[in-house]
C-alpha positions, 0 to 999 in steps of 0.5 A, spaced: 985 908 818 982 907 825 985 913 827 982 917 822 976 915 824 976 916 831 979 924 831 973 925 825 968 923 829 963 927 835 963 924 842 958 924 845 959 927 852 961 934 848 958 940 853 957 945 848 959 953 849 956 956 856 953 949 857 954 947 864 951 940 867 946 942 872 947 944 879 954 947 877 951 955 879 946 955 883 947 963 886 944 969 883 948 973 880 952 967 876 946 965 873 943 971 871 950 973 867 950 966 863 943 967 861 945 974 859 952 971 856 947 966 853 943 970 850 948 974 846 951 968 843 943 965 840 944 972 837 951 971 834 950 965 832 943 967 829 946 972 824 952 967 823 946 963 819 943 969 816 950 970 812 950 961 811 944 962 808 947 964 801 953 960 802 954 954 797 958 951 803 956 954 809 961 957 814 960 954 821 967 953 824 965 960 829 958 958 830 957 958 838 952 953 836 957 948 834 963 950 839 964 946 845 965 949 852 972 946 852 977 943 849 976 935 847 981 930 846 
């Protein structure tokens, strides 16, 4: 049962998609391809949420918004 409960429930030290700990980037060019990269994902993430708004159970599993930025286990 413990088992269940641990792999159900979220961590709290998950980073989600394109999220990166501050200092990480710090040069131009980097930083202004994550910001068009994040840009691109707030409106895929928007239309996903459009669609979800006439589903009974909404679709989330491919919402950027609820991805992480790695694998975590």
């Amino acid at each position: 049962m413990s088992t269940l409960w641990l792999l159900s429930n979220s961590v709290s030290d998950t980073a989600h998609l394109v999220h990166y700990p501050d200092g990480d980037f710090d040069e131009t060019t980097p930083c202004e391809l994550i910001r068009a990269y994040k840009g691109e994902l707030q409106t895929l993430s928007a239309r996903i949420c459009l669609r979800n708004l006439n589903l009974e159970v909404p679709y989330t599993y491919m919402d950027p918004a609820k991805v992480e930025n790695s694998v975590a286990i």
